[in-house]
C-alpha positions as semicolon CSV with decimal commas, in nm:
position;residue;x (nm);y (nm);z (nm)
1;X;0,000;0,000;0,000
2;X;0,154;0,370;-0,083
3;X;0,098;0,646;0,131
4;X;-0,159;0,777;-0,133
5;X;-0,359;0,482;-0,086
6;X;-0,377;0,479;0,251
7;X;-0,438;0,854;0,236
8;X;-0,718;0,737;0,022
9;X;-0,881;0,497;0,258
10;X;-0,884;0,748;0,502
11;X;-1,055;1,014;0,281
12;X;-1,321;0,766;0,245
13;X;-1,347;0,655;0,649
14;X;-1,408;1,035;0,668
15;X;-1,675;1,047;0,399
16;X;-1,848;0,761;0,499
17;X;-1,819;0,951;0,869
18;X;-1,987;1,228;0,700
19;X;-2,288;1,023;0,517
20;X;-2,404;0,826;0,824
21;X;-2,446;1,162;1,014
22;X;-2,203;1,081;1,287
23;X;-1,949;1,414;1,241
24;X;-2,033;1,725;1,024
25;X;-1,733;1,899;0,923
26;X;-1,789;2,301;0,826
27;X;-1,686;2,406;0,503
28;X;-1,662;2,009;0,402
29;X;-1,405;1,746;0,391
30;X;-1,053;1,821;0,226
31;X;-0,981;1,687;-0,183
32;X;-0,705;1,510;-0,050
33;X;-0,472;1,521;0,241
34;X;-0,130;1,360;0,322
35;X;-0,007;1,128;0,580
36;X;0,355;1,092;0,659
37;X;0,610;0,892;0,786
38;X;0,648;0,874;1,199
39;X;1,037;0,971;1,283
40;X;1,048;0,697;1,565
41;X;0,912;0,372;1,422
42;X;0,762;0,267;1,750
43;X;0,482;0,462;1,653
44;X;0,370;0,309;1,338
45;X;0,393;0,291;0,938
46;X;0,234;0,613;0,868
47;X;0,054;0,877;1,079
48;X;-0,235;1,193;1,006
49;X;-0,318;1,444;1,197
50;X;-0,603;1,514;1,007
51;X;-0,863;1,496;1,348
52;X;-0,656;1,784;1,497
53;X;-0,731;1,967;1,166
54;X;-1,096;1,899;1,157
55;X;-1,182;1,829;1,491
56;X;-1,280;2,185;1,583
57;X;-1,462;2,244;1,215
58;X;-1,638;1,957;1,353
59;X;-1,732;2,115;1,706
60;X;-1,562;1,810;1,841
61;X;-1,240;1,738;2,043
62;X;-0,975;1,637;1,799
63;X;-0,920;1,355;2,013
64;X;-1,270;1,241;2,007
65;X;-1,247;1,294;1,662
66;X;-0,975;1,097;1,583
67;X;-1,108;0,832;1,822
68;X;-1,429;0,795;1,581
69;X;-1,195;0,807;1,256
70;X;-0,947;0,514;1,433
71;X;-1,260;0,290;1,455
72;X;-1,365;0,320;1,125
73;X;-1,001;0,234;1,006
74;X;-0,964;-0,047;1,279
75;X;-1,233;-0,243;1,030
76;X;-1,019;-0,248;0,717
77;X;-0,839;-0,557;0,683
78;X;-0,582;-0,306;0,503
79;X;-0,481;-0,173;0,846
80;X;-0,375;-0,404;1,120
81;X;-0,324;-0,115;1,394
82;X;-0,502;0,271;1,472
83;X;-0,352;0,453;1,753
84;X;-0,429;0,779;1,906
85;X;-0,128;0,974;2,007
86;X;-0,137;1,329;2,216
87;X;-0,378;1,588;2,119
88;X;-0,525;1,359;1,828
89;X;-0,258;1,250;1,626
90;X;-0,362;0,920;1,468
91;X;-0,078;0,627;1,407
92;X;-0,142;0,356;1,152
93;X;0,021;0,021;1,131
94;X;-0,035;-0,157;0,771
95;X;-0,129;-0,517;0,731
96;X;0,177;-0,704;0,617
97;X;-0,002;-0,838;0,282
98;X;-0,143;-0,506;0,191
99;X;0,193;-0,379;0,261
100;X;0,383;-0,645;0,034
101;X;0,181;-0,575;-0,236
102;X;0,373;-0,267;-0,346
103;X;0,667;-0,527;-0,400
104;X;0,458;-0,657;-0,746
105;X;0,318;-0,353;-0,829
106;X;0,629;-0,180;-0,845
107;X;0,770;-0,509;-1,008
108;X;0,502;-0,473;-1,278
109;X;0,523;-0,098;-1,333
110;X;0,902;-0,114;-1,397
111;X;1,026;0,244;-1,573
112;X;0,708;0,383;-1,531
113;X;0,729;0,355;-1,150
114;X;0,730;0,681;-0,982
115;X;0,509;0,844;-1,236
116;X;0,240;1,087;-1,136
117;X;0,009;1,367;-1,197
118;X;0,072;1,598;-0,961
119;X;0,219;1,869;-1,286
120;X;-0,014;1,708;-1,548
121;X;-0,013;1,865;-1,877
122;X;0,177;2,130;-1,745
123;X;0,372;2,287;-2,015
124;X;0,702;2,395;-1,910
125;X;0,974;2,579;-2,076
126;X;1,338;2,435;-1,887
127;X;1,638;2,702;-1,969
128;X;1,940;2,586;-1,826
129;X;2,255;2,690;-1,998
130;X;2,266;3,057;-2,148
131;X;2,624;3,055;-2,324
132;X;2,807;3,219;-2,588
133;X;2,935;3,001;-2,876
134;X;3,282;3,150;-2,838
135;X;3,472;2,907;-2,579
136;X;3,450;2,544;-2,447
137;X;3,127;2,540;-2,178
138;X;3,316;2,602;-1,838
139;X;3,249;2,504;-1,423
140;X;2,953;2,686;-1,400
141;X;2,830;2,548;-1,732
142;X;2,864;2,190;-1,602
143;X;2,668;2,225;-1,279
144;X;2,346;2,334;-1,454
145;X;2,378;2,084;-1,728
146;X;2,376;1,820;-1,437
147;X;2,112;1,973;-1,267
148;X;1,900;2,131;-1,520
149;X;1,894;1,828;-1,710
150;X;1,786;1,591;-1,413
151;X;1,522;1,856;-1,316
152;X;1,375;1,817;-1,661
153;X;1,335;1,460;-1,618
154;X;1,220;1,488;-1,286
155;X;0,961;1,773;-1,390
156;X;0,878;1,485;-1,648
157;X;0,787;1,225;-1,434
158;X;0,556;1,453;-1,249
159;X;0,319;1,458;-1,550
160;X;0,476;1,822;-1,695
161;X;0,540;1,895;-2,056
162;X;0,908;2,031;-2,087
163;X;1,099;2,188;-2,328
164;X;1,507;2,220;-2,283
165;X;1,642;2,501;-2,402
166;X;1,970;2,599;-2,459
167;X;2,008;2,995;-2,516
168;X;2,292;3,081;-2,781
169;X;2,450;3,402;-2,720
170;X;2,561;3,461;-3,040
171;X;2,515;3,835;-3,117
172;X;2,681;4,097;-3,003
173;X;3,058;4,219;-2,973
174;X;3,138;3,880;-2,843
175;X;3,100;3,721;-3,152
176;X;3,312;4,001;-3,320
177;X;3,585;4,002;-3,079
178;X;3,573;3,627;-3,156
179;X;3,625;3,658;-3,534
180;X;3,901;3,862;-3,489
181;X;4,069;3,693;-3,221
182;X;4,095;3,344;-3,490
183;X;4,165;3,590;-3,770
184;X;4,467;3,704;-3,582
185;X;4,580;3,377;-3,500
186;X;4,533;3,256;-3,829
187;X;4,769;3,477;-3,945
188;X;5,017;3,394;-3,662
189;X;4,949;3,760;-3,533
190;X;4,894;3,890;-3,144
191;X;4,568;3,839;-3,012
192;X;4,357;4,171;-2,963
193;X;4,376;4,238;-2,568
194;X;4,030;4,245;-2,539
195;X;3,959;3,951;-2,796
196;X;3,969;3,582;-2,692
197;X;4,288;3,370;-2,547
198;X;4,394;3,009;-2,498
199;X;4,512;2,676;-2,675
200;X;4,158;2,634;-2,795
201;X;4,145;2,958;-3,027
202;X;4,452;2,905;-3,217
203;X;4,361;2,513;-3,253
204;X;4,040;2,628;-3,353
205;X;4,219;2,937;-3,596
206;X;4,434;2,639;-3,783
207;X;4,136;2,371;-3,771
208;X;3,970;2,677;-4,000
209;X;4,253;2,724;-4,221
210;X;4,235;2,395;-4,323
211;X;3,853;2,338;-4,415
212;X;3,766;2,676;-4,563
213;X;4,024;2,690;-4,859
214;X;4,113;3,071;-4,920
215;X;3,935;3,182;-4,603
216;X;4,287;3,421;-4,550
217;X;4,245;3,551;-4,877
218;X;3,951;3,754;-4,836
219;X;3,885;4,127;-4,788
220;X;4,039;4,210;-4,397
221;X;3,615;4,230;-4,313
222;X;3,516;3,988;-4,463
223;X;3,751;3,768;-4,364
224;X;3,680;3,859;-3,992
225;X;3,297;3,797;-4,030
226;X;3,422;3,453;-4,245
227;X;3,611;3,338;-3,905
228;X;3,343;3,490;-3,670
229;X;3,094;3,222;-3,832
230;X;3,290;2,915;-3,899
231;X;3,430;2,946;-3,566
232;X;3,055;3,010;-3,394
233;X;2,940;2,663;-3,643
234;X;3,268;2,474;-3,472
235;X;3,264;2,596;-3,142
236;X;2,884;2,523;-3,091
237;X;2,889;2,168;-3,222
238;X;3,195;2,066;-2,956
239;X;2,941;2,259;-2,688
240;X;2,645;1,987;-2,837
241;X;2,894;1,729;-2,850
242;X;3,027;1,759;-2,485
243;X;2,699;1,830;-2,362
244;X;2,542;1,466;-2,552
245;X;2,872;1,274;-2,419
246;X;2,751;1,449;-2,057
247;X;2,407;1,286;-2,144
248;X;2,272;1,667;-2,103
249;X;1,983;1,671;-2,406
250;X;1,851;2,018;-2,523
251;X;1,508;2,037;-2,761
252;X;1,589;2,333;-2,819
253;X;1,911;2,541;-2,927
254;X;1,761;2,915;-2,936
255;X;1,947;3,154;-3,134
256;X;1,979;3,497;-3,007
257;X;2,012;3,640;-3,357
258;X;1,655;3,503;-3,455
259;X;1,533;3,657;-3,209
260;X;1,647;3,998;-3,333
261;X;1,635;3,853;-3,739
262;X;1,270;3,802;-3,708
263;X;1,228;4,185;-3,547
264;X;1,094;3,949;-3,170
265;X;1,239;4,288;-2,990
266;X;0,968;4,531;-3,203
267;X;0,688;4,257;-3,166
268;X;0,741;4,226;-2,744
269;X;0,756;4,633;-2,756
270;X;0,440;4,614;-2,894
271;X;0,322;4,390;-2,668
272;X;0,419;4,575;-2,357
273;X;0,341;4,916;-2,440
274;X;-0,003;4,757;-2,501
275;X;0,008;4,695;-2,132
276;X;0,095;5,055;-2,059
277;X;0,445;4,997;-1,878
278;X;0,663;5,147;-2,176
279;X;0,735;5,518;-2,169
280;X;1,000;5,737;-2,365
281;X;1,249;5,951;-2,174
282;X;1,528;6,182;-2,341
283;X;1,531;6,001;-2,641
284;X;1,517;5,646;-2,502
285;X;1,232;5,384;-2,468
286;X;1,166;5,298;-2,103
287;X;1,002;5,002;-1,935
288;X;0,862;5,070;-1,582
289;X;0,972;4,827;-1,424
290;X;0,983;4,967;-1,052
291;X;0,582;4,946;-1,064
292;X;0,713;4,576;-1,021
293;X;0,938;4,541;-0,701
294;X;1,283;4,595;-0,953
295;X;1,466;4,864;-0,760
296;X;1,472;5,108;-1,121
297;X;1,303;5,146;-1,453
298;X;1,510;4,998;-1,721
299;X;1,622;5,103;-2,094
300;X;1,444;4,898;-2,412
301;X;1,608;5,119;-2,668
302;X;1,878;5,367;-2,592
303;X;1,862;5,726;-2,760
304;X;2,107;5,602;-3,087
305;X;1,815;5,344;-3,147
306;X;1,990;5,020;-3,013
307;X;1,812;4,782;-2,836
308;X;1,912;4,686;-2,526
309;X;2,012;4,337;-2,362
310;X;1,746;4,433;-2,133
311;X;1,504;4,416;-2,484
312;X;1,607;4,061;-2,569
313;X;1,581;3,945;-2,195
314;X;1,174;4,101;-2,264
315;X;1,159;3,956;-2,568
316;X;1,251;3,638;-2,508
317;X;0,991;3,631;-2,226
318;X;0,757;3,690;-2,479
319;X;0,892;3,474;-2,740
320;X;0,826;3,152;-2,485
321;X;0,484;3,283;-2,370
322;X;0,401;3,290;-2,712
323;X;0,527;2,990;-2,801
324;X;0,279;2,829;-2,545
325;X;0,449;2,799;-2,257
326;X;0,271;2,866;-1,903
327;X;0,602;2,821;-1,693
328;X;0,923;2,975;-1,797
329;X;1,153;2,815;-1,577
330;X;1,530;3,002;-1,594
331;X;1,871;2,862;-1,411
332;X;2,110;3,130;-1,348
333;X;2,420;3,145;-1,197
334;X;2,566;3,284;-0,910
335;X;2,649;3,613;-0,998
336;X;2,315;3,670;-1,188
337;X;2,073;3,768;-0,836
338;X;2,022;4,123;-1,032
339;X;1,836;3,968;-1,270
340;X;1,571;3,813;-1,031
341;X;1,334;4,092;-0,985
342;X;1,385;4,205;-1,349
343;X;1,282;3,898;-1,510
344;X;0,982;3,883;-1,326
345;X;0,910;4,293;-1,371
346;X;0,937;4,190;-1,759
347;X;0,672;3,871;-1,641
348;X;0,427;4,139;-1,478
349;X;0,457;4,419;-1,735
350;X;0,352;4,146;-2,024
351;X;0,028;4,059;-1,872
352;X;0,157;3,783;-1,694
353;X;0,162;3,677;-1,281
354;X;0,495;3,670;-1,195
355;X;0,463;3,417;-0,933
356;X;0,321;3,166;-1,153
357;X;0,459;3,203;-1,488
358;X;0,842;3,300;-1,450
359;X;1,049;3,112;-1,198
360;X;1,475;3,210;-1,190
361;X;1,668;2,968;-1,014
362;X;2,023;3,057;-0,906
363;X;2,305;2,876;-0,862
364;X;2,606;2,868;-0,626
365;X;2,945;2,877;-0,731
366;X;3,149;2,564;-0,742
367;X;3,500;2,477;-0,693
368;X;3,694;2,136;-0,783
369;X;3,978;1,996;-0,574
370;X;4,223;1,744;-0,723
371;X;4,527;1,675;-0,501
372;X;4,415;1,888;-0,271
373;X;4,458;2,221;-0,461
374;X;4,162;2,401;-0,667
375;X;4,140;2,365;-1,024
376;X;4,150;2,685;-1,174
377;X;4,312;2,653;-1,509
378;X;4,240;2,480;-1,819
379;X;4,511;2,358;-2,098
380;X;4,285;2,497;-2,323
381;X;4,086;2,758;-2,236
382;X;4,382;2,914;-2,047
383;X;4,163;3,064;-1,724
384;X;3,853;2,843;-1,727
385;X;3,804;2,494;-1,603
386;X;3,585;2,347;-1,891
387;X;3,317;2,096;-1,895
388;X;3,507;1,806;-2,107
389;X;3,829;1,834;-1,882
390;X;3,597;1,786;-1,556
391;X;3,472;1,478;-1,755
392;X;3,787;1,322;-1,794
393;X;3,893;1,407;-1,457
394;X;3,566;1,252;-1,255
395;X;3,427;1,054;-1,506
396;X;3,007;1,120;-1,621
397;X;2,826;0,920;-1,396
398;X;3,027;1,060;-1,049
399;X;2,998;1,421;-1,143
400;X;2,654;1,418;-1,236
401;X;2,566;1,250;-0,916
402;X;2,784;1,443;-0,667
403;X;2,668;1,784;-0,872
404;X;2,286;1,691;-0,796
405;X;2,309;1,618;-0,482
406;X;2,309;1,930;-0,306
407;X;2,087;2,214;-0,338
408;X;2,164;2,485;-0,576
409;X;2,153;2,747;-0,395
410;X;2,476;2,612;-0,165
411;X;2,791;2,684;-0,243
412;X;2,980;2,334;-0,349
413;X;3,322;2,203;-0,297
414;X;3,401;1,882;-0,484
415;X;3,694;1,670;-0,442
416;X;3,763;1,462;-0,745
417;X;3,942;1,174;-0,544
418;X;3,655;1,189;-0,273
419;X;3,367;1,123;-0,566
420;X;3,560;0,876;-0,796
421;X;3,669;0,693;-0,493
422;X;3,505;0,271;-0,488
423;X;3,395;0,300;-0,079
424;X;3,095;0,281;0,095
425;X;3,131;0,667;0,165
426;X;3,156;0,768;-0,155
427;X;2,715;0,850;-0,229
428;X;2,726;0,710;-0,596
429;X;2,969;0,430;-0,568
430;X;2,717;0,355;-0,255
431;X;2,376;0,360;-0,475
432;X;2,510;0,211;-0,787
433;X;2,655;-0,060;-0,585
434;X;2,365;-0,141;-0,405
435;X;2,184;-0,167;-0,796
436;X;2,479;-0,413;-0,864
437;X;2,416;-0,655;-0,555
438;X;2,036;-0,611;-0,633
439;X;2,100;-0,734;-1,026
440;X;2,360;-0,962;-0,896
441;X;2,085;-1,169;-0,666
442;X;1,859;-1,154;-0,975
443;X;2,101;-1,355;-1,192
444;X;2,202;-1,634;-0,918
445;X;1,791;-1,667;-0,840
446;X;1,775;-1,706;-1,234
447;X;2,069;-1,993;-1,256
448;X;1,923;-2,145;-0,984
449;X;1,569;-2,156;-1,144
450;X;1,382;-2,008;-0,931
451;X;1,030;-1,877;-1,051
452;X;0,872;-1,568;-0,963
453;X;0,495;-1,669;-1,065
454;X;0,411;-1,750;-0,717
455;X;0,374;-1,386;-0,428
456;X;0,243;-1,398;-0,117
457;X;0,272;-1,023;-0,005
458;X;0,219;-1,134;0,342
459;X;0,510;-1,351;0,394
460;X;0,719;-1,009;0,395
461;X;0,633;-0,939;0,803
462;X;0,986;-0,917;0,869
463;X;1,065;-0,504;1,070
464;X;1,391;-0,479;0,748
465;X;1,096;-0,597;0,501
466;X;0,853;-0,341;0,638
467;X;1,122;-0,080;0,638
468;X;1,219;-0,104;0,263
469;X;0,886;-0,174;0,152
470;X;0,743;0,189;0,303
471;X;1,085;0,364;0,119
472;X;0,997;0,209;-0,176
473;X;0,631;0,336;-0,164
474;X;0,738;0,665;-0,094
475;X;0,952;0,742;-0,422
476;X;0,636;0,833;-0,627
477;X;0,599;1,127;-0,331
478;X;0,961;1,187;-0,341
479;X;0,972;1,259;-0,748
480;X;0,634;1,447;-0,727
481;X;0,799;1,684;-0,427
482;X;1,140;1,715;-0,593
483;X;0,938;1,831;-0,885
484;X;0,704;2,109;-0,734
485;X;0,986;2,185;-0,560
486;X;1,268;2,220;-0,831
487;X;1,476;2,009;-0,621
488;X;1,633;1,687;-0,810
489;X;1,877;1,684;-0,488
490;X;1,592;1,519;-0,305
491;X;1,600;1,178;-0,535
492;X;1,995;1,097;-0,463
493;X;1,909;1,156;-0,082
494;X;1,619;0,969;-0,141
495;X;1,815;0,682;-0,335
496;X;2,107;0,652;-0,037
497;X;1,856;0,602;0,263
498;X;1,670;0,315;0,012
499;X;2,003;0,187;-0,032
500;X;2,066;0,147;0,345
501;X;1,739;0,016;0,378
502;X;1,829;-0,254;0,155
503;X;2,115;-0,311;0,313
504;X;1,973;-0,384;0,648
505;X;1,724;-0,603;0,507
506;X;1,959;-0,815;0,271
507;X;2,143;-0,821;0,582
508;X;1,844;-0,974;0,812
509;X;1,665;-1,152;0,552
510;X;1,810;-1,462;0,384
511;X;1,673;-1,407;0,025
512;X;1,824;-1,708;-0,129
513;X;1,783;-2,051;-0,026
514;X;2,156;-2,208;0,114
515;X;2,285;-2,529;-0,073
516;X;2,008;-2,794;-0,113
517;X;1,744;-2,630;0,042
518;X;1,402;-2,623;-0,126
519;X;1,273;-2,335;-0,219
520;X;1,003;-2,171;-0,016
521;X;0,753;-1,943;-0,074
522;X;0,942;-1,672;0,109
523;X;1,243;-1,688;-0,091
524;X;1,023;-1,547;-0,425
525;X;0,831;-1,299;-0,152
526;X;1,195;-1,159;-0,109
527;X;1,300;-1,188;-0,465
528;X;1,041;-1,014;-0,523
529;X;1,104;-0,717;-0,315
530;X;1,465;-0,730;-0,433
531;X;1,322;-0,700;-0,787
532;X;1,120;-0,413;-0,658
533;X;1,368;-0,198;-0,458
534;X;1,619;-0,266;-0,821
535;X;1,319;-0,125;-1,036
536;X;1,312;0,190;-0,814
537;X;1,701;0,221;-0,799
538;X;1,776;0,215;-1,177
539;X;1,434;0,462;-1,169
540;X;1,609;0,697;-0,908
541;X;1,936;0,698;-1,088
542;X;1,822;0,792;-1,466
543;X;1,618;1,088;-1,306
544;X;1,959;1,186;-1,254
545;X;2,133;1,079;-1,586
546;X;2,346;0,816;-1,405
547;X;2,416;0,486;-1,513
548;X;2,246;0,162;-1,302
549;X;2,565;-0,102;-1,307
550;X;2,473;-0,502;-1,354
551;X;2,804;-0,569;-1,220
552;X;3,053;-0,357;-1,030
């Protein structure tokens, strides 16, 4: 039994309370309501304190209250225990057989396990990684591609409808200073101070040479604009490639430049004047954008008739609106908290409630320690530590793990030998080994024979059976939090208690039988449940983009 069927049963103790007469509750009985986990086991499987919330809409005692709700539940053969705690807290105990049957349900749900509705339908646009196509993708690059990309799946399984995006800076100076910066090493000539520097550019600068014959025989411009684009084609196909070898999928790879080709700036102005925010001052277009918490109006179009980067950040608001998207979900990093209350000015000035349809995540900053010493350098990239170097260095599966396990919003110190390290306190070596044993007890049951037709739920009464069965039936709840949330952290913490859970029971419970004994009807119970807690393992770990090992 999950939580949300037991939350169920005691919706409809409640209603059936309700239809014989015997409580009247003012303002009527809740949609739904939640029942949670006791900290101290003593006290049962699950508890409610739904009588201390009703009780007085009732005109009743909560403890009376809950003492009428315990003996309705005392007659379901579902429940095997009610008890009243304190004021009117109410402690359940499950039946062991309505308890083991998660084990097969779970079993015969496999990858769709964890599912709900709680987002359904919800359309959701995901931007996670704003970059220009001018350098390899760097530190803070690889944090949000972990976590931006896990949150997508998790925002997934909660029933939502997201779209990945990938914002390409690629207009602007930056792209110019970026032509000229491979034009000049092309030629073997100094870099301009202000352009772009390290191993990359001049690999890039001779990679050039070679596939655009007679690229430095053009006119000095043209040439510049020639390098500016063939570099900008290059250097944002590594950024896809590194990003697909980091299993880190986009849908979609915006261009800034269409934005602006296909006049999105004029349209949005449009738009927001419409709303009566926009107003012109000494020559320049202003939005008022201090009607809306930001602490000063800002500039769409200065006085020389350029638009802003304040006007694409608007109309790129619009652009996803339009495109029929009613959350706009953007991860920032840490030096980025200016933009909060601007982004969501630009939210409330189109129309739109900027509580609901804008959301700006922020990220910490991160640092990497190999040897004990922080890696601040690239061979590359000169004074950036990029994405495929970190790769190499910690391999996919740790970084991706140890980068979405903490909350954003902390600052995060990773030590390469710590997270690549095969021990017990190393989080992901932990989880995926537990998936290993797991698959490893599924393929000796398998040479041995054994069949898994046969389930009786209620031979799994042991306390360590108990235990791992209620984890198990809480990961739908976990995925469905972690997604309302916008916390993917909350599955790998949720995926190392299972693991000890496991653990303790594999520990406890003989699953296999030893030598020549037969095989008994609580040997499949448990093979069951191992093939259960595996199911919600390998589930846990691809929210996350890590691999679930057979064999470790």
């Amino acid at each position: 039994m999950t939580p949300e069927q037991l939350a169920e049963k005691i919706l409809q103790a409640l209603t059936a309370l309700v239809d014989d007469g015997t409580i009247t509750v003012d303002g009527g009985l809740p949609g739904e309501l939640k029942v949670e986990r006791p900290k101290n086991p003593e006290h049962g499987d699950y508890a409610t304190n739904v009588a201390m919330q009703l009780g007085k809409r009732s005109g009743m005692n909560p403890r009376a209250f809950a003492e009428l709700l315990a003996e309705r539940l005392g007659s379901d053969e579902a429940i095997s225990a009610v008890e009243i705690a304190g004021p009117g807290f109410i402690n359940i105990r499950v039946a062991a057989d309505a308890q083991g049957k998660i084990a097969q349900a779970i079993v015969d749900a496999g990858p769709a396990y964890g599912s709900s509705d709680s987002l359904k339908g919800q359309a959701i646009n995901l931007e996670f990684i704003s970059a220009n196509p001018t350098g390899p993708l760097h530190l803070g690059h690889t944090r949000w591609a972990a976590v931006g990309d896990a949150l997508a799946r998790v925002l997934t399984k909660a029933g939502a409808v997201v779209t990945r995006e990938f914002y390409v800076n690629d207009r602007g100076a930056q792209m110019d200073k970026f032509g000229a910066s491979l034009k000049a090493a092309a030629h073997g000539q100094p870099i301009p101070e202000d352009g772009y520097h390290g191993a990359y550019i001049i690999e890039l600068a001779e990679r050039i040479v070679r596939e655009v014959p007679g690229i430095t025989e053009l006119p000095d411009d043209e040439q510049t604009v020639a390098f500016r684009e063939a570099g900008y084609e290059r250097q944002l196909k590594e950024q896809q490639d590194q990003l697909d070898h980091f299993r880190t999928k986009f849908d979609v790879w915006y261009s800034e430049r269409s934005l602006h080709e296909q006049d999105g700036v004029g349209h949005a102005i449009e738009k927001l004047r419409a709303q009566g925010h926009l107003y012109d001052d000494d020559g320049a277009l202003w939005m008022r954008t201090t009607d809306f918490t930001d602490d000063k109006d800002r500039v769409l179009i200065r006085s020389n008739g350029e638009p802003t980067y304040f006007a694409s950040d608007a109309a790129y608001y619009v652009n996803k609106r339009e495109r029929g998207f009613e959350v706009a979900i953007y991860l920032l990093g840490a030096d980025h908290h200016g933009y909060v209350n601007r982004l969501k000015a630009i939210a409330a000035c189109a129309g739109d409630d900027p509580e609901h349809n804008i959301e700006i995540l922020i990220g910490q900053l991160v640092k990497i320690l190999k040897g004990g010493e922080e890696m601040k350098l690239s061979k590359r990239a000169g004074t950036i530590v990029t994405l495929a170097e970190l790769v190499e260095e910690g391999g996919v599966d740790p970084l991706r793990y140890t980068l979405c396990r903490y909350p954003v919003d902390s600052p995060l110190t990773l030590d390469i030998e710590e997270m690549t390290r095969q021990v017990s306190e190393n989080p992901v070596y932990y989880v995926q080994y537990a998936h290993a044993r797991l698959a490893s007890i599924l393929r000796n049951a398998d040479d041995l024979g054994i069949k898994l037709d046969e389930f009786d739920p209620g031979l799994l009464s042991h306390e360590r059976e108990g235990d791992l069965l209620r984890a198990l039936a809480e990961f739908p709840r976990i995925v469905a939090t972690a997604a309302e949330l916008r916390e993917p952290h909350r599955i790998a913490r949720y995926l190392e208690d299972t693991a000890s859970a496991f653990h303790k029971f594999y520990d406890s419970c003989r699953v296999l039988p030893r030598g020549d004994e037969e095989v008994e009807p609580v040997h499949t119970a448990r093979l069951t449940l191992v093939g259960a807690t595996r199911t919600v393992l390998a589930n846990g770990l691809d929210l996350l983009g890590v691999s679930a090992p057979e064999r470790m």
